[in-house]
C-alpha positions as a Python dict, from the first residue, in 0.01 Angstrom:
ca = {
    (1, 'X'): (0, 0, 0),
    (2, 'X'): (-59, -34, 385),
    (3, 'X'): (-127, -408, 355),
    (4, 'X'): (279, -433, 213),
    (5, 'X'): (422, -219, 532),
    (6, 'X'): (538, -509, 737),
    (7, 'X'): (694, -293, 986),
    (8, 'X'): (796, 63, 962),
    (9, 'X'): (759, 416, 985),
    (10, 'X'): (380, 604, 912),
    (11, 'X'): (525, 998, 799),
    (12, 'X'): (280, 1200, 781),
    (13, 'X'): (394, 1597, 595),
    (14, 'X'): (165, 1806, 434),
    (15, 'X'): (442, 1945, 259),
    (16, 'X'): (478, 1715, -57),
    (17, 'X'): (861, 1802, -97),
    (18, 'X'): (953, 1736, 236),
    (19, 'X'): (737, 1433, 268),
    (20, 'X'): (905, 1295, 10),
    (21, 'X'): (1283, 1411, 88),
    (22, 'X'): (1138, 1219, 445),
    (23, 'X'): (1051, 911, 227),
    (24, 'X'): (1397, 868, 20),
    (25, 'X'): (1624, 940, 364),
    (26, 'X'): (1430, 628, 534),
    (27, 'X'): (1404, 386, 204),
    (28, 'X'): (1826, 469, 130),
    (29, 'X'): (1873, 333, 455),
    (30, 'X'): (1608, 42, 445),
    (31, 'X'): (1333, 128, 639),
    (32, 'X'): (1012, 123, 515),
    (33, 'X'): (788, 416, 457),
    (34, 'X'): (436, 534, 413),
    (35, 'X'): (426, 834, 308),
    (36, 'X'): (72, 1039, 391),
    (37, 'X'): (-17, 1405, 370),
    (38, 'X'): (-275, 1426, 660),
    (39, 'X'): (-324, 1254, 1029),
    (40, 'X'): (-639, 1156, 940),
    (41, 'X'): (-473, 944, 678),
    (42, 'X'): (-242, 820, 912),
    (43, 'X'): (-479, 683, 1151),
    (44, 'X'): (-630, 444, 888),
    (45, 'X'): (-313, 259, 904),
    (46, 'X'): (-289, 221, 1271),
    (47, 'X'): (-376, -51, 1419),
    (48, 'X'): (-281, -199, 1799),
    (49, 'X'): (-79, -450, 1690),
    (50, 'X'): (79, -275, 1373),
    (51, 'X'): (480, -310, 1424),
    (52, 'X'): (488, 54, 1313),
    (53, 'X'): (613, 388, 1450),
    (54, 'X'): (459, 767, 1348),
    (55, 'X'): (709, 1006, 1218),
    (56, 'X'): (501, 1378, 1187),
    (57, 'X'): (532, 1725, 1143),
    (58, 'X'): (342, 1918, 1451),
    (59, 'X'): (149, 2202, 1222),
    (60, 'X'): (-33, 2077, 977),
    (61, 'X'): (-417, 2172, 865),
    (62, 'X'): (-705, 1997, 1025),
    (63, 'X'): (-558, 1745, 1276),
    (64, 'X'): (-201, 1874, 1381),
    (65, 'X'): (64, 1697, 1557),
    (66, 'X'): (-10, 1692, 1885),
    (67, 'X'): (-401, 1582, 1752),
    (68, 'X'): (-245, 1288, 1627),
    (69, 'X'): (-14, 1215, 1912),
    (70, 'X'): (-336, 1177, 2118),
    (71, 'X'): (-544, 1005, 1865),
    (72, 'X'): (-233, 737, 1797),
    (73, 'X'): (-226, 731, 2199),
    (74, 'X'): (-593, 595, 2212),
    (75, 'X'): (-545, 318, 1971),
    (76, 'X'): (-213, 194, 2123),
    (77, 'X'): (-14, 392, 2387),
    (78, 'X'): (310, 189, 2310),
    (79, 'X'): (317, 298, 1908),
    (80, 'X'): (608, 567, 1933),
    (81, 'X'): (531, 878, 1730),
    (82, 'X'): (814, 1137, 1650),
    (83, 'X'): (704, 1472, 1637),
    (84, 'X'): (904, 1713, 1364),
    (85, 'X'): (829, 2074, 1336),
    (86, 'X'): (1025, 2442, 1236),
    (87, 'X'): (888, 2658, 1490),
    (88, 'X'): (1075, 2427, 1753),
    (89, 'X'): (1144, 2552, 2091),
    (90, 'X'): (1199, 2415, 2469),
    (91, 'X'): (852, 2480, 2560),
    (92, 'X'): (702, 2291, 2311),
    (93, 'X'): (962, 1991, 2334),
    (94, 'X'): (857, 1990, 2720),
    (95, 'X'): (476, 1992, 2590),
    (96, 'X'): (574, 1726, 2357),
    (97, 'X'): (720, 1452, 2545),
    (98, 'X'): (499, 1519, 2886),
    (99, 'X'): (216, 1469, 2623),
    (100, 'X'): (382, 1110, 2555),
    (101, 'X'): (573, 1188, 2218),
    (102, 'X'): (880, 902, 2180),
    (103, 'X'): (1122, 1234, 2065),
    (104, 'X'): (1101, 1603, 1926),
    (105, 'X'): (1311, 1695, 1652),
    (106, 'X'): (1339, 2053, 1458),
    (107, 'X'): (1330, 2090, 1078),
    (108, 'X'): (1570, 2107, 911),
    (109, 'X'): (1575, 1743, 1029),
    (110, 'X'): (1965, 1574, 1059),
    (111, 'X'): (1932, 1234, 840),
    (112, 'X'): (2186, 1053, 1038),
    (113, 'X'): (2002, 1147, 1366),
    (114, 'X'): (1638, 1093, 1200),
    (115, 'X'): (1741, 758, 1107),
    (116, 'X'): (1938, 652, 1442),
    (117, 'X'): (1554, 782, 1610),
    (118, 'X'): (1305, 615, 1398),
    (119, 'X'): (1530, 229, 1422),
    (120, 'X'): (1558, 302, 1799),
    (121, 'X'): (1156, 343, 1779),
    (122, 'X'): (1101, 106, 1584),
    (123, 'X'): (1332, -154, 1804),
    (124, 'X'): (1105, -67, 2098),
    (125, 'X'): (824, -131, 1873),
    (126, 'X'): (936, -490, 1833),
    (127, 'X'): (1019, -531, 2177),
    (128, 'X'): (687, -431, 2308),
    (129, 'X'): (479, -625, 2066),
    (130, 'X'): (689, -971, 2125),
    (131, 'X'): (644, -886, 2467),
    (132, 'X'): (238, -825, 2421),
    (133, 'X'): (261, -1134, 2216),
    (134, 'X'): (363, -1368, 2486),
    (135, 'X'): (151, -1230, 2771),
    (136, 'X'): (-145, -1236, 2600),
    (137, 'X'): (-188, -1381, 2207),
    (138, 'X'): (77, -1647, 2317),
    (139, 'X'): (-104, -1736, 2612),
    (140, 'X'): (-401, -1828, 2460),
    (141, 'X'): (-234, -2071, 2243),
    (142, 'X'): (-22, -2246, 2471),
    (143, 'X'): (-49, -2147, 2849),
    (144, 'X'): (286, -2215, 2935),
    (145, 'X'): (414, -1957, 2721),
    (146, 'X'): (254, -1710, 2934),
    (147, 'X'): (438, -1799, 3215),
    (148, 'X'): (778, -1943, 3067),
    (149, 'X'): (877, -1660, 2875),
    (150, 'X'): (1128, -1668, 2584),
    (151, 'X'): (1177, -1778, 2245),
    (152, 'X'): (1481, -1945, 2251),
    (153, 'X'): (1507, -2312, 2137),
    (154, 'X'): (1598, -2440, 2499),
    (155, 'X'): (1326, -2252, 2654),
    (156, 'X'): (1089, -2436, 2367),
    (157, 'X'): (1198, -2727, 2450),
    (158, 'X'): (1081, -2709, 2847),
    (159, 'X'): (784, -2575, 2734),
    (160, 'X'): (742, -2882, 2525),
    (161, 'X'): (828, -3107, 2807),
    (162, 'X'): (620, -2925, 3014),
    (163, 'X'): (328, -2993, 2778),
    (164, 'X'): (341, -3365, 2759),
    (165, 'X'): (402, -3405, 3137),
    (166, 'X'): (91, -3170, 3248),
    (167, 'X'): (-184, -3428, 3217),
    (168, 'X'): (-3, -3713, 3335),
    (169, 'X'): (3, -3892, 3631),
    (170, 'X'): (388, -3931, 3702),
    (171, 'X'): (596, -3756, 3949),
    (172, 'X'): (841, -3529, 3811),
    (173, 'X'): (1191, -3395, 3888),
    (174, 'X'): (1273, -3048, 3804),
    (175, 'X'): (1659, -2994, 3811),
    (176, 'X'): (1853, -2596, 3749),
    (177, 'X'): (2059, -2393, 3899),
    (178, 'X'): (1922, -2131, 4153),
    (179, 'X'): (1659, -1891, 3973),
    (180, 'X'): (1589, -2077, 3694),
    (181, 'X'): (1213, -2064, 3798),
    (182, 'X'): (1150, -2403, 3919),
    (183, 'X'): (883, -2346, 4147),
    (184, 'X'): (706, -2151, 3794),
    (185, 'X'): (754, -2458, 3609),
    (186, 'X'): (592, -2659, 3889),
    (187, 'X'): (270, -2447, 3923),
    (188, 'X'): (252, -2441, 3536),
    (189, 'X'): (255, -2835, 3529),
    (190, 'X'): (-41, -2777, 3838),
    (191, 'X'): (-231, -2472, 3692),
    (192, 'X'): (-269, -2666, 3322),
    (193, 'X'): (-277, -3026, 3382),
    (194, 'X'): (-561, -3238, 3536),
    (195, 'X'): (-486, -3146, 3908),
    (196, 'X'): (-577, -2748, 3855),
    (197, 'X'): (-914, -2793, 4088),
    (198, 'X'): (-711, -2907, 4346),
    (199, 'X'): (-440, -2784, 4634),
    (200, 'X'): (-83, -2674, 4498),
    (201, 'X'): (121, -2724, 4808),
    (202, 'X'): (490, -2568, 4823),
    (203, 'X'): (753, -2650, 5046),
    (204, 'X'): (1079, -2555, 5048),
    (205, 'X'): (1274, -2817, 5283),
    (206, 'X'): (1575, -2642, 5308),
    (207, 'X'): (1383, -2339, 5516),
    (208, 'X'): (1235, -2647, 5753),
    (209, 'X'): (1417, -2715, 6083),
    (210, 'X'): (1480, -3088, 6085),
    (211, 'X'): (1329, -3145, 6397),
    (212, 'X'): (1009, -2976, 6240),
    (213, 'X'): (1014, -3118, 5911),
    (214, 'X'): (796, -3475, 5957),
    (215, 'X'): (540, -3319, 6156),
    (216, 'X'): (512, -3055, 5884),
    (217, 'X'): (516, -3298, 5603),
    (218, 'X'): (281, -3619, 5774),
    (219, 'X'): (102, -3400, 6053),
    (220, 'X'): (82, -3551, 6355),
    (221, 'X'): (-150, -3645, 6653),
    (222, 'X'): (-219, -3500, 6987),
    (223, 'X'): (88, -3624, 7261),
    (224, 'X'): (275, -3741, 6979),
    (225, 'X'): (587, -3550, 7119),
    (226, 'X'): (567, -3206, 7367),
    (227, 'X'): (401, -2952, 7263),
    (228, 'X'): (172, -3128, 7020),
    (229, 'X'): (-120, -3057, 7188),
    (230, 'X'): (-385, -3116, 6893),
    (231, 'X'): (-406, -3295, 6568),
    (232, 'X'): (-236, -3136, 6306),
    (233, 'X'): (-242, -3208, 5939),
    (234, 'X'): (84, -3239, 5765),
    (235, 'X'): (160, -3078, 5402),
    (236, 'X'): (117, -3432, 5265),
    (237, 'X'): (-255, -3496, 5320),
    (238, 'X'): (-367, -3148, 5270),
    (239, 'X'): (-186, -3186, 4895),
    (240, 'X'): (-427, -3494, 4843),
    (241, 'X'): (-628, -3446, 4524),
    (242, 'X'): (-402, -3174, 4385),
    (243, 'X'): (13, -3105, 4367),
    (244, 'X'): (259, -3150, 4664),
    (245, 'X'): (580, -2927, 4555),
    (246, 'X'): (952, -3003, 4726),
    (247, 'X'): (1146, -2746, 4652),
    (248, 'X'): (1542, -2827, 4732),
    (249, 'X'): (1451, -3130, 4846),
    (250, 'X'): (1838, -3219, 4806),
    (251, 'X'): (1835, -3025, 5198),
    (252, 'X'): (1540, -3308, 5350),
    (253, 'X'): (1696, -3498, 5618),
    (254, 'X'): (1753, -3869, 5548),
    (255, 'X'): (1489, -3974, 5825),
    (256, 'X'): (1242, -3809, 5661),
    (257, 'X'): (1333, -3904, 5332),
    (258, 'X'): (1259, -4277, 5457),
    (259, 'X'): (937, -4157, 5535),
    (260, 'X'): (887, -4018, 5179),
    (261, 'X'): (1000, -4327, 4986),
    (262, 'X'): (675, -4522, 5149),
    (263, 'X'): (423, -4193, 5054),
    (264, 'X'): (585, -4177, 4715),
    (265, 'X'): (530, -4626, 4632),
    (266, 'X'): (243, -4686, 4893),
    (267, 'X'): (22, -4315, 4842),
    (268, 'X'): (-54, -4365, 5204),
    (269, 'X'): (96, -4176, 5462),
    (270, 'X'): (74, -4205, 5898),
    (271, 'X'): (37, -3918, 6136),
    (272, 'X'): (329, -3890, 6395),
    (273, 'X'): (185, -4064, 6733),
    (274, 'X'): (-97, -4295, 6505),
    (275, 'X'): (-84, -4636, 6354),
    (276, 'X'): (-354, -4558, 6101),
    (277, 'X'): (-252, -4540, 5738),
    (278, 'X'): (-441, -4268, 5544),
    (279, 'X'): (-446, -4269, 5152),
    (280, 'X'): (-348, -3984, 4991),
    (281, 'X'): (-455, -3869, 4589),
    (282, 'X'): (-138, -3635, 4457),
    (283, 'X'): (106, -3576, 4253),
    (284, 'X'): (444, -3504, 4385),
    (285, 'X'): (670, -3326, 4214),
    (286, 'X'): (1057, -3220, 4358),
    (287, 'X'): (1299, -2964, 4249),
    (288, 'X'): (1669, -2983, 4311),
    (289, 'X'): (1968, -2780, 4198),
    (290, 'X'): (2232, -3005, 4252),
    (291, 'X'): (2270, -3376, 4127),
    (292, 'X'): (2098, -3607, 4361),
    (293, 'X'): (2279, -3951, 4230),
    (294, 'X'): (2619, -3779, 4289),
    (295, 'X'): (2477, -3704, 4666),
    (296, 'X'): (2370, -4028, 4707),
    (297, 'X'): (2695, -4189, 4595),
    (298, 'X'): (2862, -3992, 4917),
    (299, 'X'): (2605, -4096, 5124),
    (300, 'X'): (2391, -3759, 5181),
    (301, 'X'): (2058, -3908, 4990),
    (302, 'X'): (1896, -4224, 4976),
    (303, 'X'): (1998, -4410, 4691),
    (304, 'X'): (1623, -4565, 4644),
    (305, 'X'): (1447, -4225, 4678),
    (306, 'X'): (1665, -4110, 4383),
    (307, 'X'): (1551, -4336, 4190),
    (308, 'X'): (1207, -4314, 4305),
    (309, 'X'): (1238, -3971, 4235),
    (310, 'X'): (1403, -4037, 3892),
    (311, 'X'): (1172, -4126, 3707),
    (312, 'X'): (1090, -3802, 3439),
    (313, 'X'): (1329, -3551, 3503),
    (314, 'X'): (1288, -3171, 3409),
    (315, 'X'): (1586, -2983, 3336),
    (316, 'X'): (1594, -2575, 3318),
    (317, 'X'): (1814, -2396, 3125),
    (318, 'X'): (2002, -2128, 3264),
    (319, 'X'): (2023, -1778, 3128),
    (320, 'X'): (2374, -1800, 3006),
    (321, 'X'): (2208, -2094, 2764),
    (322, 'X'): (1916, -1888, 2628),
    (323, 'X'): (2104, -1514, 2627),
    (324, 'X'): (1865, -1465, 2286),
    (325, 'X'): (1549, -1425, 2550),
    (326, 'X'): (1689, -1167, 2768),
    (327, 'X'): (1599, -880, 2636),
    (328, 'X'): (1239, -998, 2630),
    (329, 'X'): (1229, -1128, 2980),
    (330, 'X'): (1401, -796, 3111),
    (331, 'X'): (1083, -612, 2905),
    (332, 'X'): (835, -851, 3049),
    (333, 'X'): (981, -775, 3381),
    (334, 'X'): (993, -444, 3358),
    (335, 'X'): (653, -434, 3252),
    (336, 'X'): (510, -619, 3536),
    (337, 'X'): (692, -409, 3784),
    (338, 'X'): (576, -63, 3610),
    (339, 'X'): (224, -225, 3649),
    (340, 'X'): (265, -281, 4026),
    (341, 'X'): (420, 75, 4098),
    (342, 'X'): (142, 231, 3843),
    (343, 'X'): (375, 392, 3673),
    (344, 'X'): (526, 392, 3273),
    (345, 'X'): (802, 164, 3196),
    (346, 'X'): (1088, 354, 3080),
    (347, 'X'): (1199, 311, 2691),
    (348, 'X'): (1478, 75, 2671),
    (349, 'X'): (1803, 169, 2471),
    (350, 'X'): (1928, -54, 2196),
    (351, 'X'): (2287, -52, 2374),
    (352, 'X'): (2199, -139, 2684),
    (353, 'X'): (1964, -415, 2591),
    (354, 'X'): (2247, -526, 2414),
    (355, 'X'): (2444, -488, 2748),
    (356, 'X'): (2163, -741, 2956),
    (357, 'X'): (2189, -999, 2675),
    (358, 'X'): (2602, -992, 2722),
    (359, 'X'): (2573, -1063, 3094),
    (360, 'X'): (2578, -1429, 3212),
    (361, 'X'): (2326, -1352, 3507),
    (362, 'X'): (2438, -1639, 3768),
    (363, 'X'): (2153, -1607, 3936),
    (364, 'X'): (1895, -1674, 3636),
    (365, 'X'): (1568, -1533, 3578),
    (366, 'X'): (1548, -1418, 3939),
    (367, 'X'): (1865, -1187, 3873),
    (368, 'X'): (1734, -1032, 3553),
    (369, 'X'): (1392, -997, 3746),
    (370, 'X'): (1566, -800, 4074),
    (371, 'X'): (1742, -599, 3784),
    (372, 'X'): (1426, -478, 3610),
    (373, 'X'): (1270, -383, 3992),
    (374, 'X'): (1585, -193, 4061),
    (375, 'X'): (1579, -39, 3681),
    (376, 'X'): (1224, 85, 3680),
    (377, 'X'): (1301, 239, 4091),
    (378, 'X'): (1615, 420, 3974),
    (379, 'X'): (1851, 190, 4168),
    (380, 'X'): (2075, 45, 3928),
    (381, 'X'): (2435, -27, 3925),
    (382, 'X'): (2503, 335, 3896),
    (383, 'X'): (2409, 407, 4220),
    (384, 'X'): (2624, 564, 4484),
    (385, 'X'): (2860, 328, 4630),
    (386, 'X'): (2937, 252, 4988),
    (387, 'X'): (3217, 410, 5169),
    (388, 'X'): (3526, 198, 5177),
    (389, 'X'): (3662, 6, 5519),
    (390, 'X'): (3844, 184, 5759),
    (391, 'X'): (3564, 511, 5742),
    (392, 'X'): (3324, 600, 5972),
    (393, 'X'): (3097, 469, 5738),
    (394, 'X'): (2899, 781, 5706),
    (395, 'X'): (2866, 962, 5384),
    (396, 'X'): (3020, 1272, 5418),
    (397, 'X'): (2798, 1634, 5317),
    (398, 'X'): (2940, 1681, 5003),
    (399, 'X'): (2875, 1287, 4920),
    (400, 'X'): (2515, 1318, 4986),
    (401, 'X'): (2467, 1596, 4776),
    (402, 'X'): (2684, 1486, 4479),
    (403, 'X'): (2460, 1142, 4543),
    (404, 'X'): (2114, 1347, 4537),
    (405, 'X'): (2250, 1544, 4225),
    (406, 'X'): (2335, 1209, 4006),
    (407, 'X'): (1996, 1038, 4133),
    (408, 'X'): (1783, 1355, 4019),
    (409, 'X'): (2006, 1362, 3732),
    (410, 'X'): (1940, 994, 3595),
    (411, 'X'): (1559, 1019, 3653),
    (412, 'X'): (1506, 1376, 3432),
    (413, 'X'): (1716, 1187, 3167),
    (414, 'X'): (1520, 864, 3203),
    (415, 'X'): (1194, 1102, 3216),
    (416, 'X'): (1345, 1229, 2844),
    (417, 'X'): (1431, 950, 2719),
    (418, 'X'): (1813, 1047, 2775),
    (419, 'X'): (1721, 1368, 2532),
    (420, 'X'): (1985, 1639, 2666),
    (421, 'X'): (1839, 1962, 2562),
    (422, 'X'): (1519, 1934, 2689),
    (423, 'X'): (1693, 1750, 3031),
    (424, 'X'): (1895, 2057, 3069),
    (425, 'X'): (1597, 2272, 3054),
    (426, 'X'): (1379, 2123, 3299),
    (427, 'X'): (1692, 2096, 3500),
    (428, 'X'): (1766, 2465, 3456),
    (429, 'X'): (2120, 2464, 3364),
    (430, 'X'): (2285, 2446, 3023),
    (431, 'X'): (2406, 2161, 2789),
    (432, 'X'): (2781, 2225, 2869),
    (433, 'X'): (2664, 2170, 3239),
    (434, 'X'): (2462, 1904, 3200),
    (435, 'X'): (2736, 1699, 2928),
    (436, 'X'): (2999, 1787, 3250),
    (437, 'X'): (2806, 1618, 3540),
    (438, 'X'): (2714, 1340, 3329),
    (439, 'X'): (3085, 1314, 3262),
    (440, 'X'): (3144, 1349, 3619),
    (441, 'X'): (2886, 1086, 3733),
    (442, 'X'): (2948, 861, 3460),
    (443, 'X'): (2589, 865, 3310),
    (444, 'X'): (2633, 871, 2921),
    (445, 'X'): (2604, 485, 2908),
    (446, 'X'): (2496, 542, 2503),
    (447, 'X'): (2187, 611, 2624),
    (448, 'X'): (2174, 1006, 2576),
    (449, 'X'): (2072, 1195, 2241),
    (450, 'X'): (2157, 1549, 2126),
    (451, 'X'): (1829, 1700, 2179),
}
């Protein structure tokens, strides 16, 4: 019976009536059920990578509730489990979701709100499994997945690109708007191909001074100009044997773009202030956002360098072209940053998941990356705004405290999992109160349940 669950919810109820009163709520509304009278049953259908969430009564005989919360917690941390019980109170809801349960909910259980939990659970299920999937099981597979994330057609077709290009020998043009993850799709082509062992050199050429830019790209020789006072070994030749990266290389000045054209056909390269050619062993490979052949036709590139240049080109889709792997980058994202501040990412809600994918993010996977930092810290766009022009631009007494009340607010419901009635009581003020301040600060965002 387990092997046919492809995804679903595990109930476990001792109490064969209920269990199956349980079991015909979740099958009328198409989730799929297994139906088991003890934990220890339960467990034998766990797995770490089951796409499965654990629906249970608390007081049962043997293992009870909060047994299995901790076993299922030790085999995967991310499987949600819904605890159910009638001897519900506050305390024990507190006890229950600071002990890592998804929600709490008191017998006699509400269908519609039993159902509306379990899909939510079992949409975070998904989410963190795809998500597992391409950090790790994907990875292993195909490399690029692990750092390209998505699942969208345009996003397998740079991938596939990607793949054919890694091993070879030809310098490559990477064109997309701002964020896109150029420079990503650049170390990729290093990290996988032939090249790994050696030197990935980055250099952005629109952060270069011109007057700095050929002694940072060819080096140069001691006197060569004041200043120099010893030999110095330009970007170029320390890329030899590996992967020289020019990011917005649209912004290198036109002398040193000469310069370039003779490394890029000859593979040789001269120090400022020498006559002696060097050879150099590399790959080069540019990024641009904007169209090089239309800046060449007004004069601001050299014609023969984009062509040089030209030869495979890269392009990267922008969000608004791949909306489909949003959600999953915003997880992935999230996850990463949760890592870095050691703490647990918070549970996504279906509607505002739905709210990232609507978004046309102009500034790409960069954006949606900032957004997940900011999400995970609390700082989203719900945060206090500035005070308008024209005042002293000081937040006035009552502002600051209406701004620490909203902040503390957002992180007890985010703590919760936007469950009211046990927010209000670690809070310490009532439902009514807590339903008016969210009113007041604008928090409901669909994200809040009746708990």
């Amino acid at each position: 019976m387990a092997d046919r669950l492809e995804t679903g919810v595990v109930l476990v109820e001792d109490d064969a009536e209920v269990r199956d009163a349980y079991r015909l709520t979740l099958e009328l509304d198409g989730i799929g059920v297994i139906a088991v009278g003890s934990a220890r049953e339960a467990l034998d259908l766990l797995g770490a990578d089951r796409p499965v969430v654990v629906l249970s009564d608390v007081r049962m005989p043997g293992l009870d509730g909060f047994g299995l919360l901790e076993a299922v917690r030790s085999i995967d941390a991310d499987i949600p489990v819904v605890l159910v019980t009638g001897h519900a109170d506050v305390p024990m809801a507190v006890k229950a979701v600071r002990a890592g349960a998804w929600d709490f909910i008191e017998k006699p259980a509400d269908p519609v709100r039993l159902v509306e939990t379990l899909r939510r659970a079992l949409a975070h299920r998904a989410l963190v499994l795809e998500n597992r999937t391409l950090r790790a099981g994907a990875a292993e597979r195909d490399p690029f997945a692990s750092r390209l994330v998505g699942r969208s057609a345009a996003v397998e077709r740079l991938r596939r690109s990607l793949r054919r290009l890694a091993d070879a020998e030809t310098d490559v043009l990477l064109f997309g708007e701002t964020g896109t993850g150029k420079e990503v799709a650049a170390r990729a082509l290093h990290d996988f191909g032939r090249r790994a062992r050696g030197r990935f050199v980055a250099v952005n050429c629109g952060a270069i001074p011109e007057t700095m830019i050929e002694s940072e790209l060819f080096g140069h020789e001691p006197g060569a100009f004041t200043g120099a006072r010893e030999r110095r070994i330009g970007k170029i030749e320390h890329a030899s044997g590996g992967t020289l990266f020019l990011d917005e290389i649209e912004s290198m000045p036109l002398s040193a773009q000469v310069r370039l054209l003779r490394v890029l056909q000859e593979r040789t390269i001269e120090r400022l202030g020498s006559n002696k050619e060097i050879p150099v062993d590399l790959r080069v490979i540019a990024a641009t956002k904007v169209d090089l052949a239309e800046l060449a036709a007004r004069g601001a590139f050299r014609e023969d360098l984009v062509y040089r240049l030209n030869v495979v080109t890269v392009r990267l889709p922008p969000l608004r072209e791949r909306r489909e792997d949003v959600p999953l980058l915003f997880a992935h994202f999230l996850d990463l940053a949760a890592q870095r501040q050691g703490r647990a990412a918070p549970t996504l809600d279906p509607a505002f998941v739905e709210r990232l994918r609507q978004q046309d993010w102009p500034g790409n996977v960069r954006e949606l990356r900032n957004a997940a930092e900011r999400y995970l810290l609390g700082l989203d766009d719900d945060e206090p705004r500035e005070p308008s022009p024209g005042t002293t631009g000081q937040l006035t007494l009552e502002q600051q405290m209406e701004a620490a009340e909203k902040r503390i607010i957002e992180e007890t419901l985010a703590r919760f999992a936007g469950r009211i009635g046990v927010t209000a009581e670690a809070l310490g003020i009532t439902r009514k109160t807590l339903y008016l301040k969210m009113k007041k600060y604008d928090l409901g965002r669909g994200a809040a349940v009746d708990s």
